[in-house]
TORNURO-108892 format. One record per residue: x, y, z of N, C-alpha, C, O in turn; residue in one letter. Coordinates in nm, 3 decimals. Layout:
! residues N
nu: X nv: Y nw: Z cau: X cav: Y caw: Z cu: X cv: Y cw: Z ou: X ov: Y ow: Z rest: A
...
This chain:
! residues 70
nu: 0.085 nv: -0.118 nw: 0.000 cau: 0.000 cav: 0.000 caw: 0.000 cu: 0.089 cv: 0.124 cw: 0.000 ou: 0.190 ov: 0.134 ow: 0.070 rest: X
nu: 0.033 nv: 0.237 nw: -0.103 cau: 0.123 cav: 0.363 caw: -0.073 cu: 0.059 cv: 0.423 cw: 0.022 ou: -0.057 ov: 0.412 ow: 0.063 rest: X
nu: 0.173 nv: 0.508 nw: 0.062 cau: 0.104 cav: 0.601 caw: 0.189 cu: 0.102 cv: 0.677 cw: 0.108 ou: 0.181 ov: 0.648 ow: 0.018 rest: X
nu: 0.031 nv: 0.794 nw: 0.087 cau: -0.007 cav: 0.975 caw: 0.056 cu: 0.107 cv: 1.015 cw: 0.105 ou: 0.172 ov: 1.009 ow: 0.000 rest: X
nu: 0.188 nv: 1.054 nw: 0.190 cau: 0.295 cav: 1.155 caw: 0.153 cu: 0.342 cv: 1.253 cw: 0.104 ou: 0.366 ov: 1.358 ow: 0.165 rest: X
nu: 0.368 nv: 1.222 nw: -0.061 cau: 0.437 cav: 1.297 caw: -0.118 cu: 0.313 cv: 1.330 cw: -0.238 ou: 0.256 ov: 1.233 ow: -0.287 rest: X
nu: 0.280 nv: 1.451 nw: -0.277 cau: 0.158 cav: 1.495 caw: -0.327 cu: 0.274 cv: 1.572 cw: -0.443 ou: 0.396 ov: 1.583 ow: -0.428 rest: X
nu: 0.186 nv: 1.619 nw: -0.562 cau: 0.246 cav: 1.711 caw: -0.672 cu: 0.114 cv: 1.772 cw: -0.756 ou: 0.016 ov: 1.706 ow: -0.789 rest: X
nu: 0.132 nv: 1.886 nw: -0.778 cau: 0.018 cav: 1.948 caw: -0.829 cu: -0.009 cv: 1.942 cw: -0.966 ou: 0.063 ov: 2.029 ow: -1.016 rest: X
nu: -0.077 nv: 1.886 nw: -1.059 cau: -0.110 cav: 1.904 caw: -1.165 cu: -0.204 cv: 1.956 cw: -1.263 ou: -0.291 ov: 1.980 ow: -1.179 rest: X
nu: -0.255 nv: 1.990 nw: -1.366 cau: -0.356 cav: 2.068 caw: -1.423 cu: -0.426 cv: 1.989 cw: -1.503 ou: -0.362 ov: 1.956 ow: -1.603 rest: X
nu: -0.527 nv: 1.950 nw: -1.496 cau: -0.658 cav: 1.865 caw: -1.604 cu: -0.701 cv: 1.952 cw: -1.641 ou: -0.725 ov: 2.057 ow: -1.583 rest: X
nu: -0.729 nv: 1.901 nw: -1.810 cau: -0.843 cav: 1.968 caw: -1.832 cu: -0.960 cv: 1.859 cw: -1.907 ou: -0.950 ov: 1.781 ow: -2.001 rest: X
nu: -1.033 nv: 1.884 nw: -1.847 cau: -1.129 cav: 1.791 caw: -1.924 cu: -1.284 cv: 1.884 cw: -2.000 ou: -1.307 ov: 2.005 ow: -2.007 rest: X
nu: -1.362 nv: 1.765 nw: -2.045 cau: -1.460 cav: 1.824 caw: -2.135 cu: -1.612 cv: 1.778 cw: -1.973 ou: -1.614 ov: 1.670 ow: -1.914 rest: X
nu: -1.694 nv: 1.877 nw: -1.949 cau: -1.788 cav: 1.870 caw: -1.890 cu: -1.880 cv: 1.900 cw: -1.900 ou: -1.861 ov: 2.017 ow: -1.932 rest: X
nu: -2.048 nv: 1.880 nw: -1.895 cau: -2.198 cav: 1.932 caw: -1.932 cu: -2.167 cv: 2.032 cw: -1.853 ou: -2.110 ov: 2.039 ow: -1.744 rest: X
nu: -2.237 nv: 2.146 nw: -1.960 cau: -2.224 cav: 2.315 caw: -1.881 cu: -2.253 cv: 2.321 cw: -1.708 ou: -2.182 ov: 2.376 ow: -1.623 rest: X
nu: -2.331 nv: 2.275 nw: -1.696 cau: -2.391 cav: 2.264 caw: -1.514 cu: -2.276 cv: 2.219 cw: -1.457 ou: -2.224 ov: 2.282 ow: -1.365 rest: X
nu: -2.221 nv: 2.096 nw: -1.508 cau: -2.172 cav: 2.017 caw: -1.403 cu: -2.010 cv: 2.101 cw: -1.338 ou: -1.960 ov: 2.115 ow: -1.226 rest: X
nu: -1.951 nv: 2.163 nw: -1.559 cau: -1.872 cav: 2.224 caw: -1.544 cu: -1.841 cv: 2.329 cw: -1.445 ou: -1.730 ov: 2.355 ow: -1.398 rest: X
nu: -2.000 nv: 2.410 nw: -1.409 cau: -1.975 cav: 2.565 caw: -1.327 cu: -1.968 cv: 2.538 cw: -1.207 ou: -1.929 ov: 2.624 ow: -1.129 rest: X
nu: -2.012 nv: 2.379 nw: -1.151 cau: -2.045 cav: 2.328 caw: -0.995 cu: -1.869 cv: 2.260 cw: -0.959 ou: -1.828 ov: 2.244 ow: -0.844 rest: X
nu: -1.808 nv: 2.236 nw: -1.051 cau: -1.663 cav: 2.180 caw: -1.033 cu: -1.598 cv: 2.325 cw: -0.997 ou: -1.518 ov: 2.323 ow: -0.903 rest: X
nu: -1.621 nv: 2.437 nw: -1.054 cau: -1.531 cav: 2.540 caw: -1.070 cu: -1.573 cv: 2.619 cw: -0.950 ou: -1.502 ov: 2.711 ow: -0.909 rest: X
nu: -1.658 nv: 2.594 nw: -0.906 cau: -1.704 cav: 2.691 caw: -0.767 cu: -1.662 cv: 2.592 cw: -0.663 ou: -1.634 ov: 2.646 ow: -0.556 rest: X
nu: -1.649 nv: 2.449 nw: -0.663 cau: -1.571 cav: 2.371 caw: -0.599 cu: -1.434 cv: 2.423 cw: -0.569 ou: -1.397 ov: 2.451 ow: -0.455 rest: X
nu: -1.354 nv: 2.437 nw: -0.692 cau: -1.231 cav: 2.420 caw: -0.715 cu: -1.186 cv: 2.598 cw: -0.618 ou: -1.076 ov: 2.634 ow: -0.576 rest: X
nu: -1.296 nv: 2.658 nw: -0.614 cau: -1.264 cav: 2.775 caw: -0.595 cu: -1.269 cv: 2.808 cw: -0.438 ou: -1.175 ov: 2.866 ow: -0.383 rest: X
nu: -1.404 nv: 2.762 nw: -0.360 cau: -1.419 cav: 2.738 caw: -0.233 cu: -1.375 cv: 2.612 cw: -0.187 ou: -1.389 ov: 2.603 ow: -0.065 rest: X
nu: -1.310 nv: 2.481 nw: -0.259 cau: -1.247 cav: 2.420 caw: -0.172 cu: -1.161 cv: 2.311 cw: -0.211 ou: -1.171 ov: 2.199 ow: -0.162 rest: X
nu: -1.065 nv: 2.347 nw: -0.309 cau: -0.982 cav: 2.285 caw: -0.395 cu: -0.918 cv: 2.113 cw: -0.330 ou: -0.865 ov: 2.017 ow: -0.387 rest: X
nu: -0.958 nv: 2.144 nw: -0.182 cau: -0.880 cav: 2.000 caw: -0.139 cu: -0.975 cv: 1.869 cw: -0.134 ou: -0.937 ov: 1.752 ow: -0.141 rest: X
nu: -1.117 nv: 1.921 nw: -0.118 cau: -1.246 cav: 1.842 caw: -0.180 cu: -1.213 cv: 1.770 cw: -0.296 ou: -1.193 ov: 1.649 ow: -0.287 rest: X
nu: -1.204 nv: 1.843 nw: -0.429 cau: -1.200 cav: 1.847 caw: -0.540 cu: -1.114 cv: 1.723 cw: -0.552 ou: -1.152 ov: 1.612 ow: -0.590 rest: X
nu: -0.957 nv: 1.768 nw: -0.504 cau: -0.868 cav: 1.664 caw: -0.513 cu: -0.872 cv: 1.503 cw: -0.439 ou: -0.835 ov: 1.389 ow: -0.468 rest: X
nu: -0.922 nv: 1.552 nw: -0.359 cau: -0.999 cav: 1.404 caw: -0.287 cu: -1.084 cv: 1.337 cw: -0.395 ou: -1.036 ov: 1.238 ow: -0.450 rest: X
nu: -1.203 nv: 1.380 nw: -0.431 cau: -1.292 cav: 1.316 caw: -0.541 cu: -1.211 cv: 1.285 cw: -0.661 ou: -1.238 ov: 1.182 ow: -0.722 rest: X
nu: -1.132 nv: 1.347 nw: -0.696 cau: -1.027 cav: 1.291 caw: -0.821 cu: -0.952 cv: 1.166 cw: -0.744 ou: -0.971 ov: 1.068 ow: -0.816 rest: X
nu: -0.896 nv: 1.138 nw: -0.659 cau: -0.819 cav: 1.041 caw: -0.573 cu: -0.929 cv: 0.951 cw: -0.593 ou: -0.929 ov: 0.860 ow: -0.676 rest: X
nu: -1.024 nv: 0.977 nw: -0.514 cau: -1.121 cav: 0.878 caw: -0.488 cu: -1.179 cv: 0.788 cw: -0.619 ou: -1.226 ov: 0.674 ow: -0.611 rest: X
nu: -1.165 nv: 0.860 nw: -0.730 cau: -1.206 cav: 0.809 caw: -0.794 cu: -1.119 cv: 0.748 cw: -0.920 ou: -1.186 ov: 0.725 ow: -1.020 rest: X
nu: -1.040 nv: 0.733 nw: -0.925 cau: -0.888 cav: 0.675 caw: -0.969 cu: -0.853 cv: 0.552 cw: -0.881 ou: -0.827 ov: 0.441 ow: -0.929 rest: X
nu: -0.855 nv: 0.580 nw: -0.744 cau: -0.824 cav: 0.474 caw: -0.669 cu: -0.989 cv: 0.344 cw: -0.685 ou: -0.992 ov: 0.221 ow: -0.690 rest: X
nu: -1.035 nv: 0.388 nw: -0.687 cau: -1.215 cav: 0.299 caw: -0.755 cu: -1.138 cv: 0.185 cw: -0.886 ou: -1.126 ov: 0.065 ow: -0.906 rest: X
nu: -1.097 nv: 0.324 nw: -0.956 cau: -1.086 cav: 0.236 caw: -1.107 cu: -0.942 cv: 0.146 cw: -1.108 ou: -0.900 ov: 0.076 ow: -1.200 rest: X
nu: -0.884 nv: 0.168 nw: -0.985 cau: -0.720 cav: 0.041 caw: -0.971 cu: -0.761 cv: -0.059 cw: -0.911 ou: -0.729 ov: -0.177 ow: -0.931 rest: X
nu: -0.852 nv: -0.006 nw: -0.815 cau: -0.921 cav: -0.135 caw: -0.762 cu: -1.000 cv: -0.262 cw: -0.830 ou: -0.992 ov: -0.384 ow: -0.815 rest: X
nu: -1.075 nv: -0.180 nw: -0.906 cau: -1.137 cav: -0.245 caw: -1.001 cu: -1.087 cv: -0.331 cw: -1.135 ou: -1.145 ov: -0.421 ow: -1.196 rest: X
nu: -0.962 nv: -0.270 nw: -1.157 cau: -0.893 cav: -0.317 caw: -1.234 cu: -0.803 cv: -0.424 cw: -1.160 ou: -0.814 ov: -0.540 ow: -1.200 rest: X
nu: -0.735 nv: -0.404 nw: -1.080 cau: -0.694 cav: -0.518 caw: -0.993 cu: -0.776 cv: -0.655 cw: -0.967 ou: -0.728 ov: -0.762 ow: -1.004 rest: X
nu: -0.929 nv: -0.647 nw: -0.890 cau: -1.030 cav: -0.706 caw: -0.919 cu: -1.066 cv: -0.808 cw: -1.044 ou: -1.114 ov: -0.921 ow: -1.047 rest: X
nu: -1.028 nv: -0.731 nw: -1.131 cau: -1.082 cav: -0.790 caw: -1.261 cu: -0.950 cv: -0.902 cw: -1.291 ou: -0.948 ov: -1.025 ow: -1.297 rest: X
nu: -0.872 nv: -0.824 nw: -1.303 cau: -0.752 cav: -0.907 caw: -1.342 cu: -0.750 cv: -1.054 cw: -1.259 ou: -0.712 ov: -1.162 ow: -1.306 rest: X
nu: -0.792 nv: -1.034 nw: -1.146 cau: -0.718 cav: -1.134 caw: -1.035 cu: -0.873 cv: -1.260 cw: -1.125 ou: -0.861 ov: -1.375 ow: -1.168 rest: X
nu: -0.993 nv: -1.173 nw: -1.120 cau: -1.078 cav: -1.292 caw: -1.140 cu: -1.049 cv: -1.337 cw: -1.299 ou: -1.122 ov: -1.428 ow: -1.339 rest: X
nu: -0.965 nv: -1.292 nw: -1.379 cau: -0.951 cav: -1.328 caw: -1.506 cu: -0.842 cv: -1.472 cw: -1.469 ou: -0.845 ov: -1.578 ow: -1.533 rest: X
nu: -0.748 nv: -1.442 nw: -1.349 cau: -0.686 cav: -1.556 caw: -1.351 cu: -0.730 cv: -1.637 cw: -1.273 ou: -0.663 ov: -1.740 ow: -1.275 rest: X
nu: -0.813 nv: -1.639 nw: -1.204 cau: -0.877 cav: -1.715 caw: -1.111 cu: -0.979 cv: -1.839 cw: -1.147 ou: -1.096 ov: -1.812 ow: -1.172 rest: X
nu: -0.942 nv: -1.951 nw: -1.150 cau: -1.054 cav: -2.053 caw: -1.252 cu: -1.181 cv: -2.048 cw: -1.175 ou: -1.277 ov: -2.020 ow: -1.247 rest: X
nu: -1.202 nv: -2.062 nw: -1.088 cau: -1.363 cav: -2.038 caw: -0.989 cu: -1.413 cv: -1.898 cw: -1.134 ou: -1.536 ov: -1.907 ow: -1.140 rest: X
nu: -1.382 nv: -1.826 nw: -1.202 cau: -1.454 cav: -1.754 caw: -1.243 cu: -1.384 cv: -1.761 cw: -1.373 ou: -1.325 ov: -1.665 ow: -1.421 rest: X
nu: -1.394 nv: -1.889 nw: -1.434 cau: -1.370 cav: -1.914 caw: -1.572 cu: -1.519 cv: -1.851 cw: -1.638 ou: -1.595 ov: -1.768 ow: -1.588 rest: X
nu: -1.529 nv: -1.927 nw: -1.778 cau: -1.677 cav: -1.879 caw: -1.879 cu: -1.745 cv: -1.967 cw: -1.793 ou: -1.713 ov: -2.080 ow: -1.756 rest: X
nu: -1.843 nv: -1.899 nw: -1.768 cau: -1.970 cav: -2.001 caw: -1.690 cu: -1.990 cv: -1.960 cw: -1.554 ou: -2.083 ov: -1.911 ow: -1.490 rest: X
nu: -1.870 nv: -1.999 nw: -1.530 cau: -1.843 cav: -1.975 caw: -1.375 cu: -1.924 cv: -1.890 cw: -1.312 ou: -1.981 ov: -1.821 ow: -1.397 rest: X
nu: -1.965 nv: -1.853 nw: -1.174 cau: -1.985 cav: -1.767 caw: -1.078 cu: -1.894 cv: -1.634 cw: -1.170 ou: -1.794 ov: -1.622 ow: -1.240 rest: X
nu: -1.999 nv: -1.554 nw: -1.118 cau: -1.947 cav: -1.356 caw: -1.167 cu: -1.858 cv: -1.309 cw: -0.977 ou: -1.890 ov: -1.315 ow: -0.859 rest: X
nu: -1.736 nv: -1.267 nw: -1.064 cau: -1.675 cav: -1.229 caw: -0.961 cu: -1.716 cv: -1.114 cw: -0.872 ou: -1.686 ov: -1.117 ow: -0.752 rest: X
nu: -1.772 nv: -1.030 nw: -0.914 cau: -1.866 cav: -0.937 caw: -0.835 cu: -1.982 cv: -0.960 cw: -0.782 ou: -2.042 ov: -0.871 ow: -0.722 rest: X
């Protein structure tokens, strides 16, 4: 497991529905360390998940047929 520690600041830009876009930016503005949490949070979701997957790809209990690993 990593520990958090050592942090570095970087710049996204992504594409967002007008609403959702102006509710990120008033985020980013009143409370930028929120923001960065929900980006964490949700990166760390998709390693997990990917980890997950992988392990049941090698795992024969969840060959074709098999029980769904989730």
């Amino acid at each position: 497991m990593r520990i958090m520690s050592e942090t570095c600041s970087i710049q996204l830009n992504v594409r967002l529905p007008t609403d959702v876009a102006e509710q990120v930016q008033e985020v980013q503005e009143s409370d930028p360390e929120f923001l960065s949490r929900v980006v964490l949070y949700g990166l760390t979701r998709r390693s997990i998940y990917r980890q997950l997957r992988a392990g049941g790809e090698r795992d024969p209990r969840f060959a074709e047929g098999g029980p769904s690993p989730l």
